[in-house]
DRENDO-1510 file (C-alpha; in Angstrom, 1 decimal, always signed):
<recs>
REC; n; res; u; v; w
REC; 1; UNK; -29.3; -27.4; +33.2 .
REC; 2; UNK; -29.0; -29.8; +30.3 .
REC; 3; UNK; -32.3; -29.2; +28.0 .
REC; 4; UNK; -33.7; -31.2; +25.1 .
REC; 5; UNK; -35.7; -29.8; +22.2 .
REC; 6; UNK; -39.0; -31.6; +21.3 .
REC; 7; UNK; -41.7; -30.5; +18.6 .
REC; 8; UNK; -45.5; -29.5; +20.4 .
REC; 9; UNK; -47.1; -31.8; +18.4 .
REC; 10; UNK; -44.3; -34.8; +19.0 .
REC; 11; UNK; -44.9; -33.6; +22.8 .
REC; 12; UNK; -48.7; -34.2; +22.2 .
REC; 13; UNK; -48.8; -37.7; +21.2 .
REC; 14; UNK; -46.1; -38.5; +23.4 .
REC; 15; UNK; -48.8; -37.6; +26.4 .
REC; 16; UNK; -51.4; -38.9; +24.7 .
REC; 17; UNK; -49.8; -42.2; +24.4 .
REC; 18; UNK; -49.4; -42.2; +28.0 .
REC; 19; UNK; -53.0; -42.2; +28.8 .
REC; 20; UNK; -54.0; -44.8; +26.0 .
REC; 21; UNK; -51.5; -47.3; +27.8 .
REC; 22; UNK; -53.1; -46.5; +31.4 .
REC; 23; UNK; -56.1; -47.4; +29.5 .
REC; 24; UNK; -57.7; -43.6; +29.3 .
REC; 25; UNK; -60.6; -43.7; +26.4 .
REC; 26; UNK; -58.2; -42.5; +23.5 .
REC; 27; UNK; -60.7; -39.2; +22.8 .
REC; 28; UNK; -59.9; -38.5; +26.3 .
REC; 29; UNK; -56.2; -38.8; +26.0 .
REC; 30; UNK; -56.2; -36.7; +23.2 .
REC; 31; UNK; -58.4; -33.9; +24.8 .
REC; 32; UNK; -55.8; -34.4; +28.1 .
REC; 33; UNK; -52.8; -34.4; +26.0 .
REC; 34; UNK; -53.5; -31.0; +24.0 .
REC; 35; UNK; -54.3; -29.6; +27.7 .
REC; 36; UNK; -51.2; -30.4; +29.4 .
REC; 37; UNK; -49.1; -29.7; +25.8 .
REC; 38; UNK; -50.6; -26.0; +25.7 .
REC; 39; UNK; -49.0; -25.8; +29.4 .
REC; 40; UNK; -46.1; -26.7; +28.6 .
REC; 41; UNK; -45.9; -24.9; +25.2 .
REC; 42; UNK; -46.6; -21.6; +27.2 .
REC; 43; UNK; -43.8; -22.4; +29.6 .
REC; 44; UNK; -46.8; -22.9; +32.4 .
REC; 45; UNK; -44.9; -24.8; +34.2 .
REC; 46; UNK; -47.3; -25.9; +36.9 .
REC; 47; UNK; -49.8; -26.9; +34.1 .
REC; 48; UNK; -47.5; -29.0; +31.8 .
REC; 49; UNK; -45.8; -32.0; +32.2 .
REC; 50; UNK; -45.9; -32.0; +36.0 .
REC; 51; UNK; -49.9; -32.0; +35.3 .
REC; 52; UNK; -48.9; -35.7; +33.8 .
REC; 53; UNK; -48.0; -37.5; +36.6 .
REC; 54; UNK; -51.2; -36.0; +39.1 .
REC; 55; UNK; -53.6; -37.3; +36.5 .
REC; 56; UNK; -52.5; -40.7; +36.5 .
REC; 57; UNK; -52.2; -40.8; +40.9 .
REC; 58; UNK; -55.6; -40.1; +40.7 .
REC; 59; UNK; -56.1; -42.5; +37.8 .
REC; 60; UNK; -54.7; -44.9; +40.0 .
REC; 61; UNK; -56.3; -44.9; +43.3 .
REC; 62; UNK; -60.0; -45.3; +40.9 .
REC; 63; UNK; -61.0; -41.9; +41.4 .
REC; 64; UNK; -61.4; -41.3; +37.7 .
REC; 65; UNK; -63.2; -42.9; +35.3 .
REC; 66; UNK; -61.0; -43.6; +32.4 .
REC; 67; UNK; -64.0; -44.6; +29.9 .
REC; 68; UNK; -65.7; -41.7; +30.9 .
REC; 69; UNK; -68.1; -40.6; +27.5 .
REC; 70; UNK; -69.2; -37.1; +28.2 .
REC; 71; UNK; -73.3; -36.8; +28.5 .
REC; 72; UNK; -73.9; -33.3; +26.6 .
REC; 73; UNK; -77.7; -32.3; +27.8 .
REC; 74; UNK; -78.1; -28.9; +25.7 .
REC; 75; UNK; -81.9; -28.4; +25.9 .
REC; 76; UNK; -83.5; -25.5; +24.2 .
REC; 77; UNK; -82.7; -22.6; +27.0 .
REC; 78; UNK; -79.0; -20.8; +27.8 .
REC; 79; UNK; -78.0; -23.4; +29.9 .
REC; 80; UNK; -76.1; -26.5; +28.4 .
REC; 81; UNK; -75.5; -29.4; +30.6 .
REC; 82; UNK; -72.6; -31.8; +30.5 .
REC; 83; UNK; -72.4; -34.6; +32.9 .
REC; 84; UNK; -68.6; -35.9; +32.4 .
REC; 85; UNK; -69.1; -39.0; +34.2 .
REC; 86; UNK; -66.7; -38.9; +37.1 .
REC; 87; UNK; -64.1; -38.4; +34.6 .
REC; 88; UNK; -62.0; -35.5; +33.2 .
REC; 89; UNK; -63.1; -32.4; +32.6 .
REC; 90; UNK; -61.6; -31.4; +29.1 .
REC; 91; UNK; -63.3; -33.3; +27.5 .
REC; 92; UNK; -66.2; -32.9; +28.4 .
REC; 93; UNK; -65.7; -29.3; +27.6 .
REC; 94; UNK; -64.6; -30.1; +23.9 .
REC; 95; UNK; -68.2; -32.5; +24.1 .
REC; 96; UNK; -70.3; -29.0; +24.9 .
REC; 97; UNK; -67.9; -26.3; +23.1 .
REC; 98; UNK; -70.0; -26.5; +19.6 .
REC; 99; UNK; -73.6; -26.0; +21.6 .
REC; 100; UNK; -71.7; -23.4; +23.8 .
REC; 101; UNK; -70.4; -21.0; +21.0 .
REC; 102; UNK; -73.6; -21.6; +18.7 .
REC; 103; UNK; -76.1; -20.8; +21.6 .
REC; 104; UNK; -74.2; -17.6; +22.7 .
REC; 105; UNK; -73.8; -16.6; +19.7 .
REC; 106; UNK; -77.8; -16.7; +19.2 .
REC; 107; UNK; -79.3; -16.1; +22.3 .
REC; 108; UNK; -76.4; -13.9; +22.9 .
REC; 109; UNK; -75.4; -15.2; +26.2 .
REC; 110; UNK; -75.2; -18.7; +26.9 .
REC; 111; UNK; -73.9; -21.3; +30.2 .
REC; 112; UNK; -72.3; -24.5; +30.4 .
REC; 113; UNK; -72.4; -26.2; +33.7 .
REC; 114; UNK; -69.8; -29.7; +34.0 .
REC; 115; UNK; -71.3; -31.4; +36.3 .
REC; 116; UNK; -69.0; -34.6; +38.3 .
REC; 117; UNK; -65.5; -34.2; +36.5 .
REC; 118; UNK; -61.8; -34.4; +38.1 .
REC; 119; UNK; -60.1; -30.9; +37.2 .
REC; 120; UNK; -56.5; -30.6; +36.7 .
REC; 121; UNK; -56.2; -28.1; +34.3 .
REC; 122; UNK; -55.5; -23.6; +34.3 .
REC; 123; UNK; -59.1; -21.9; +33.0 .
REC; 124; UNK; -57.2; -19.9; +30.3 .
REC; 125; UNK; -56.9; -22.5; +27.7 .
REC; 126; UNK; -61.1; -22.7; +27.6 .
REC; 127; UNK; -61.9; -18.7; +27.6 .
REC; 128; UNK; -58.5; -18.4; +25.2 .
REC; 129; UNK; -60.4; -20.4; +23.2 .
REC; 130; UNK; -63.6; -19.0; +23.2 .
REC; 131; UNK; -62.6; -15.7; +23.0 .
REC; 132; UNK; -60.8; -16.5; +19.8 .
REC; 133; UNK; -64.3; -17.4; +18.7 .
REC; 134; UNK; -65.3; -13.4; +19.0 .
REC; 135; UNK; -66.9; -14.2; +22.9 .
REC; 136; UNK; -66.5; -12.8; +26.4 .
REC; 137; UNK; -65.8; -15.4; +28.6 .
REC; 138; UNK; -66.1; -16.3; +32.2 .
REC; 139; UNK; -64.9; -19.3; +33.9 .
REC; 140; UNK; -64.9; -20.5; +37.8 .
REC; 141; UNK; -64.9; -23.6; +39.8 .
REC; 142; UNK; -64.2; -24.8; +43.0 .
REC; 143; UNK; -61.4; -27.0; +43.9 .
REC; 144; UNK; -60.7; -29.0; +47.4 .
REC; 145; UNK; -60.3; -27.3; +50.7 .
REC; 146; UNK; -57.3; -25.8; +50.9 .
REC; 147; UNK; -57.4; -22.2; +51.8 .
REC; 148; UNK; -58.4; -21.0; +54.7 .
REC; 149; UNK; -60.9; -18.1; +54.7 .
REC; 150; UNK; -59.2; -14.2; +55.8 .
REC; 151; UNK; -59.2; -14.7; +59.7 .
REC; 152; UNK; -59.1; -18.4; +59.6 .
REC; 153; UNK; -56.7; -21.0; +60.0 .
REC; 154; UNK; -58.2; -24.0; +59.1 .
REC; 155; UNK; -58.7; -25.1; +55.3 .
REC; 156; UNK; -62.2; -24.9; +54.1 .
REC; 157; UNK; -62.5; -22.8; +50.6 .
REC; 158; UNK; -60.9; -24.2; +47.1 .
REC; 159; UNK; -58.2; -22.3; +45.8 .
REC; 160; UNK; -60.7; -21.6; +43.4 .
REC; 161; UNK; -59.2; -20.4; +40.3 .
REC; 162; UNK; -61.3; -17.5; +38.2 .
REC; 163; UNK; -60.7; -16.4; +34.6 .
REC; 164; UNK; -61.5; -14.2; +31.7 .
REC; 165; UNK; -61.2; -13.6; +28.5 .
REC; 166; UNK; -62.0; -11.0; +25.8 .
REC; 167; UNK; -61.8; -11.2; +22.0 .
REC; 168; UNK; -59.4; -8.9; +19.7 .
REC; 169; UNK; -59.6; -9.3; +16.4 .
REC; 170; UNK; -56.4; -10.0; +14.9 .
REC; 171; UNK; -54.8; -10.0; +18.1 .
REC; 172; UNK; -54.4; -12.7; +21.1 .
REC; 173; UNK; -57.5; -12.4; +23.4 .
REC; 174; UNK; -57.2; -10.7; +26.6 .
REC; 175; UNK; -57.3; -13.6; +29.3 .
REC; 176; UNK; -56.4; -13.3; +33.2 .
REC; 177; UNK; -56.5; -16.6; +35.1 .
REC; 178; UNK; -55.4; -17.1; +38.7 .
REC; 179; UNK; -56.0; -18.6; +41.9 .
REC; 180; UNK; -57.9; -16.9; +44.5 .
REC; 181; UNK; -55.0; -18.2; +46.7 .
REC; 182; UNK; -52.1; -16.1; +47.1 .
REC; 183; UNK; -50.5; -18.5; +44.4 .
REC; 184; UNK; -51.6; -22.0; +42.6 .
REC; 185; UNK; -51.1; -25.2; +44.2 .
REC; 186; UNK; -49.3; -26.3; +42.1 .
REC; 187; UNK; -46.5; -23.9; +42.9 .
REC; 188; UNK; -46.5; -24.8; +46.3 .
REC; 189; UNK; -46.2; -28.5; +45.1 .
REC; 190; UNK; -43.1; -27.5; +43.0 .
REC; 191; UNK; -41.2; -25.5; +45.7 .
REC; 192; UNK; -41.6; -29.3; +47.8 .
REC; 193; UNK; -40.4; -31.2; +44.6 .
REC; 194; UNK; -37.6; -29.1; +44.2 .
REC; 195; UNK; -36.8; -28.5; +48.4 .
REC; 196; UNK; -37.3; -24.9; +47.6 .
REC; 197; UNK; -38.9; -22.8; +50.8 .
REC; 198; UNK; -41.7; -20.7; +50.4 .
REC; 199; UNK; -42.1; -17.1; +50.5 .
REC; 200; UNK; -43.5; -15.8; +53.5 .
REC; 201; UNK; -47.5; -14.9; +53.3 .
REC; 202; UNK; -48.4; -17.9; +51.4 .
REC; 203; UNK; -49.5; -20.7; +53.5 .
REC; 204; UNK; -50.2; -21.5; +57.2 .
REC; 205; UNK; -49.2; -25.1; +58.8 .
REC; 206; UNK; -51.5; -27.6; +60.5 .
REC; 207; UNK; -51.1; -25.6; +63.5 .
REC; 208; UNK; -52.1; -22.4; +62.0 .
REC; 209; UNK; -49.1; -20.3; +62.0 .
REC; 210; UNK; -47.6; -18.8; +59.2 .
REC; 211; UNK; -44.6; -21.0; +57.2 .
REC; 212; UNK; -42.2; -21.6; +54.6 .
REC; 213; UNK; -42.1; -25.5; +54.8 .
REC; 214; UNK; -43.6; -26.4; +51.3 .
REC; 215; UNK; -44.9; -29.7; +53.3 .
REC; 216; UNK; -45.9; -28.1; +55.9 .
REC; 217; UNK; -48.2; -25.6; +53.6 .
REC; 218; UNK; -49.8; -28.8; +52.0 .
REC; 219; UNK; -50.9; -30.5; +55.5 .
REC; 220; UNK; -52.3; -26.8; +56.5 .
REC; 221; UNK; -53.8; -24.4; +54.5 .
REC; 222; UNK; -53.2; -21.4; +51.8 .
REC; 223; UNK; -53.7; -18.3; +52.5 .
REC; 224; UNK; -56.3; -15.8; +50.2 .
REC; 225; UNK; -54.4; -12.8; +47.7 .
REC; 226; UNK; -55.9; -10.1; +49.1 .
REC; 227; UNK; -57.4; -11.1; +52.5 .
REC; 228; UNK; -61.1; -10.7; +52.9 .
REC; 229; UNK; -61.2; -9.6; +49.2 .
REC; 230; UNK; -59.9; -12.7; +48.0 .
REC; 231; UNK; -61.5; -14.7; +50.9 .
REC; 232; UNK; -64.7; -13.3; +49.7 .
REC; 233; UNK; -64.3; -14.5; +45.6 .
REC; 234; UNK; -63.6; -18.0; +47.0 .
REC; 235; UNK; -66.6; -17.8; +48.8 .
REC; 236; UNK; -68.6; -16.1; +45.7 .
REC; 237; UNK; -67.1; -19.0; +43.3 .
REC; 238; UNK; -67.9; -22.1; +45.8 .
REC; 239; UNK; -71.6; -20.5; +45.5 .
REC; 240; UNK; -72.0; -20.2; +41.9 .
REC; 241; UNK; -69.7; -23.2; +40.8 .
REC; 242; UNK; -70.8; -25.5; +43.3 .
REC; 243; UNK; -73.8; -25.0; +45.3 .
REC; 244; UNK; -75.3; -23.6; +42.5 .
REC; 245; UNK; -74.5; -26.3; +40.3 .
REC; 246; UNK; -75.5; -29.2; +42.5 .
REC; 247; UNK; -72.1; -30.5; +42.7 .
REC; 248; UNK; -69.1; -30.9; +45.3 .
REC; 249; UNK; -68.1; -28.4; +46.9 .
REC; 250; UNK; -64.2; -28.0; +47.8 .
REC; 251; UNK; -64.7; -29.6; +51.7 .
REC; 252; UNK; -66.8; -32.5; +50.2 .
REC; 253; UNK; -64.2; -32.5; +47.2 .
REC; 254; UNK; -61.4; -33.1; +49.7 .
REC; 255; UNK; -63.1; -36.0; +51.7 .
REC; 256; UNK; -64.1; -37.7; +48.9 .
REC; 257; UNK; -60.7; -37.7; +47.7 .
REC; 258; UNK; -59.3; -38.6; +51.0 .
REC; 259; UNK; -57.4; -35.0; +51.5 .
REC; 260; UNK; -55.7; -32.9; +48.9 .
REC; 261; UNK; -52.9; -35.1; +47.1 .
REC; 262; UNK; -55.3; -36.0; +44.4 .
REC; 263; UNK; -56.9; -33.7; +42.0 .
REC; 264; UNK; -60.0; -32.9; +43.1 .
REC; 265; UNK; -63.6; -34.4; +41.8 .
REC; 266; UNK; -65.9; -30.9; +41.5 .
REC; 267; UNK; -68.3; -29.0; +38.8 .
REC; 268; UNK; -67.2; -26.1; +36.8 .
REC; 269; UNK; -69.2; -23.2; +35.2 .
REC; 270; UNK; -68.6; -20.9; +31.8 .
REC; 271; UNK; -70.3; -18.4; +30.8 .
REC; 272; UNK; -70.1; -17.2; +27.5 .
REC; 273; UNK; -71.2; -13.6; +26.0 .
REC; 274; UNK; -71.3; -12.1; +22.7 .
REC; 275; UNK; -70.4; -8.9; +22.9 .
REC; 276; UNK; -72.1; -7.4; +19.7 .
REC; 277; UNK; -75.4; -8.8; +21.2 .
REC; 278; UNK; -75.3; -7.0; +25.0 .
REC; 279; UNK; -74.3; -3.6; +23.0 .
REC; 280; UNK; -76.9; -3.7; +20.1 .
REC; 281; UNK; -79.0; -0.5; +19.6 .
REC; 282; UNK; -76.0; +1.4; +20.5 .
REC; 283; UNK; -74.1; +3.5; +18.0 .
REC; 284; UNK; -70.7; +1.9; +19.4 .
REC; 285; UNK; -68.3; -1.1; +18.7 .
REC; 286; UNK; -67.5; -2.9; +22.1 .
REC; 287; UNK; -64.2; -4.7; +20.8 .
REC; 288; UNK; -63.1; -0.8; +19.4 .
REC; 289; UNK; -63.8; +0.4; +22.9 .
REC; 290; UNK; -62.0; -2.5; +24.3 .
REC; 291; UNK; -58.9; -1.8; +22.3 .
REC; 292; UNK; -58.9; +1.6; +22.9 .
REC; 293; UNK; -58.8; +0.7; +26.7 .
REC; 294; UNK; -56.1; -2.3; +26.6 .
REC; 295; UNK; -54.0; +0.1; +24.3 .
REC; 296; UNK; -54.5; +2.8; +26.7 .
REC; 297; UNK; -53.4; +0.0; +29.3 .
REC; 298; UNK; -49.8; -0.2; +27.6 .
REC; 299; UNK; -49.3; +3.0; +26.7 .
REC; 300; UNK; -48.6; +3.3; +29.7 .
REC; 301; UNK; -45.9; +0.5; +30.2 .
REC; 302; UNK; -47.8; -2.1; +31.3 .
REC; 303; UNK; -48.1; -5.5; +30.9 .
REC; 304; UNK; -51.5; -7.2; +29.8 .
REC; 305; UNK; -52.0; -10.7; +31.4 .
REC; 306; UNK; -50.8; -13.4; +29.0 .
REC; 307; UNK; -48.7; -11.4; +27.4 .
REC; 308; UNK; -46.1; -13.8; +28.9 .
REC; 309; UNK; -47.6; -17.4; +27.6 .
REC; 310; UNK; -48.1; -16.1; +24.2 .
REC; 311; UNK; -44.4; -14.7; +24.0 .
REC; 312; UNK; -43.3; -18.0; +24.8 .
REC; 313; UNK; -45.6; -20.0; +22.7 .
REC; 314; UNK; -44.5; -17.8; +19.9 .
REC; 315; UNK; -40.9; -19.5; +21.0 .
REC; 316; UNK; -42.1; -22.9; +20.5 .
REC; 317; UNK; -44.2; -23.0; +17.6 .
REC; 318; UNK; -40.8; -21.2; +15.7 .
REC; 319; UNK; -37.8; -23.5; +17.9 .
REC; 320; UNK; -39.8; -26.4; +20.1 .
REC; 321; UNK; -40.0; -26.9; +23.5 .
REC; 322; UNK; -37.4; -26.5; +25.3 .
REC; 323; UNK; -37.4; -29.4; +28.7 .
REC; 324; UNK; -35.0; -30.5; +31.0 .
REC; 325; UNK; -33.9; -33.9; +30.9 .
REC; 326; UNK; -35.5; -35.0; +34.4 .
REC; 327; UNK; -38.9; -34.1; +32.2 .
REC; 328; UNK; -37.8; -36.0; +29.7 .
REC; 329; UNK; -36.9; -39.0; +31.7 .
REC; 330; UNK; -40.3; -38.9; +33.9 .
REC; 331; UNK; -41.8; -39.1; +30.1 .
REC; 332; UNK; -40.3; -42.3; +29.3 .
REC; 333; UNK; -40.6; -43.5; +32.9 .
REC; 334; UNK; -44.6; -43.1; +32.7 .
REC; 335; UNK; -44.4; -44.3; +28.5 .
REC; 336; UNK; -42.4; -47.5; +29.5 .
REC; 337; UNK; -44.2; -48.1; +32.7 .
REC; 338; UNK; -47.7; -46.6; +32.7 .
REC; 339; UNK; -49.3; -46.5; +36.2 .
REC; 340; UNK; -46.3; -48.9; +37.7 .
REC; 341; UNK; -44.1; -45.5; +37.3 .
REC; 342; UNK; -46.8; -43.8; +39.5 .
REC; 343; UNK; -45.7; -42.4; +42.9 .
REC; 344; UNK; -48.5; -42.8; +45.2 .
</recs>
C-alpha cells in the first residue's frame, strides 16, 4: 500500500480547516481537529481520520450545532457543569478542564458532568490528559443502542465505552479505554468499509442470530465482552452517565438520531481524583505503590494498556504520520468540497 508522510501538526490544521469551511465555530475546529489528529498520531485508526467524515454526516443532517459556545456552570461544590449546547463534546471538555484540575486538586476529588453534546471521540485522550496533570481519572458515557444486553437479542445498551487513567511521574500515565462491546463500533464500521467479515462472537443480525456480515451487525446488535459481566457495566454506565446526569440515554440517543449511522447526541461524566489527597495521614506514597505494582505488572512480560499508542506516537513525533493515499484523497475530497463530499 502506497503511503504518504505528513507532519501532526500539518495533519492538524488540515482537519481543522475542514470544519472552519463546513462552518464549525473555529475554537471548535480546533478542539475537534487535535482529537481526531491524536487518533491518528497513535495509529487509532477507528478514532483518526475516519472520525472526519462521521462528524460532518452528522453535521449535515442538523444534528449538531456548529456554533455551539460551551456553557461552563462550576458552582462552589465538586461538581462542574458544562452544557455543550447540542454541539461537540471536546470542547466543551477543554471549556471545563481548568475548573476540573483546580477543584480536584483542592477539594481532592472533583466531577464534570457534559450535559447535551454529540460524542465521537475514544475517552483516553481526556484521562491521558488529566493524569498527566498528577490525577486519577475516570471517564464513562453512554452511546446509542446498539448492544444487546447478555441473553438478549435486541439492541438496547450503548456500547458504552469506560476509561482510566493513572499518573506516573516521568513516565506515560497508565490509561485503559474500551468498549463494553466485544469491540468498538467503529471497527465493525471498518470491516464494512473495507468488505472485510467479522469474527464470530461479535455481533447478532436483525434477526438475532449470530453473524459475520459487517452490515448485517450494524442493522442488529453487538454483543457484550464478557457476557453478563460486560452486560452489567453497560447497564452500570447508562445509570451513572445518563440517568444520573439527566441526559439521553443510548435508546433515546438512537431515536433522536434516527438509528445508529450518526454519532450519537448523549452526556458524559469524569471524575477526577487526587491521589495524594485520598491517602493523606498515611505514611505511604500512592504513585510509589502504583509503580511498584505496574512494574510488578511487566516483570512479568506483560503488556500495560497504551503501551501500543504511545510506541507509535513516539514514531510520529520523530518520522510523521504515515497514511495511505485513499486517506489522503478523502482529505482533499472533504478540504475541496466540504459537506458536498459528504456521503449520507
Amino acid at each position: 500500500m502506497t503511503t504518504i508522510t505528513m507532519a501532526i501538526a500539518e495533519l492538524e490544521a488540515r482537519i481543522r480547516r475542514i470544519f472552519t469551511n463546513c462552518g464549525v465555530r473555529a475554537e471548535t475546529a480546533g478542539a475537534v481537529a487535535r482529537v481526531i489528529a491524536a487518533g491518528e498520531r497513535d495509529n487509532c485508526k477507528s478514532h483518526g481520520i475516519y472520525r472526519v467524515e462521521g462528524c460532518l454526516r452528522v453535521l449535515k443532517a442538523g444534528k449538531v450545532a456548529p456554533d455551539a459556545i460551551p456553557e461552563v456552570r462550576s458552582g462552589e461544590g465538586p461538581i462542574i457543569r458544562v452544557d455543550a449546547g447540542g454541539g461537540y463534546a471536546s470542547p466543551a471538555y477543554e471549556a471545563a478542564r481548568p475548573t476540573l484540575i483546580e477543584r480536584a486538586r483542592r477539594q481532592g476529588l472533583a466531577a464534570l458532568v457534559i450535559n447535551d453534546c454529540v460524542h465521537f471521540s475514544a475517552l483516553w485522550y481526556e484521562v491521558e490528559d488529566l493524569a498527566g496533570e498528577g490525577l486519577a481519572v475516570l471517564s464513562m458515557c453512554p452511546s446509542h443502542a446498539a448492544m444487546a444486553p447478555s441473553g438478549g437479542r435486541a439492541p438496547l445498551l450503548g456500547t458504552n465505552p469506560f476509561a482510566f487513567g493513572w499518573p506516573r511521574p516521568g513516565k506515560d500515565p497508565y490509561v485503559f479505554d474500551f468498549a463494553t462491546t466485544l469491540v468498538a463500533r467503529g471497527e465493525i464500521e471498518l470491516h464494512e468499509r473495507e468488505g472485510k467479515a467479522l469474527p464470530e462472537g461479535w455481533a447478532v443480525g436483525p434477526d438475532g442470530q449470530p453473524t459475520t456480515d459487517p452490515s448485517a451487525a450494524l442493522a442488529g446488535a453487538m454483543l457484550p465482552f464478557g457476557q453478563h459481566k460486560g452486560s452489567a457495566i453497560a447497564t452500570m454506565i447508562e445509570l451513572l452517565a445518563g440517568a444520573m446526569l439527566g441526559d439521553f440515554m443510548s435508546q433515546e440517543a438512537r431515536e433522536f438520531m434516527e438509528g445508529t449511522r450518526l454519532l450519537p447526541r448523549h452526556g458524559a461524566l469524569i471524575l477526577a481524583f487526587d491521589p495524594s489527597a485520598f491517602s493523606q495521614g498515611r505514611d505511604r506514597d500512592p504513585l510509589a505503590d502504583g509503580e511498584r505494582l505496574l512494574q510488578g505488572i511487566a516483570d512479568q512480560g506483560a503488556r500495560l494498556p497504551s503501551q501500543r499508542r504511545y510506541a507509535a506516537r513516539r514514531i510520529a513525533r520523530a518520522e510523521g504520520i504515515r497514511l495511505s493515499t485513499e486517506e489522503v484523497a478523502l482529505l482533499d475530497r472533504l478540504e475541496a468540497q466540504g459537506l458536498g463530499a459528504v456521503r449520507c
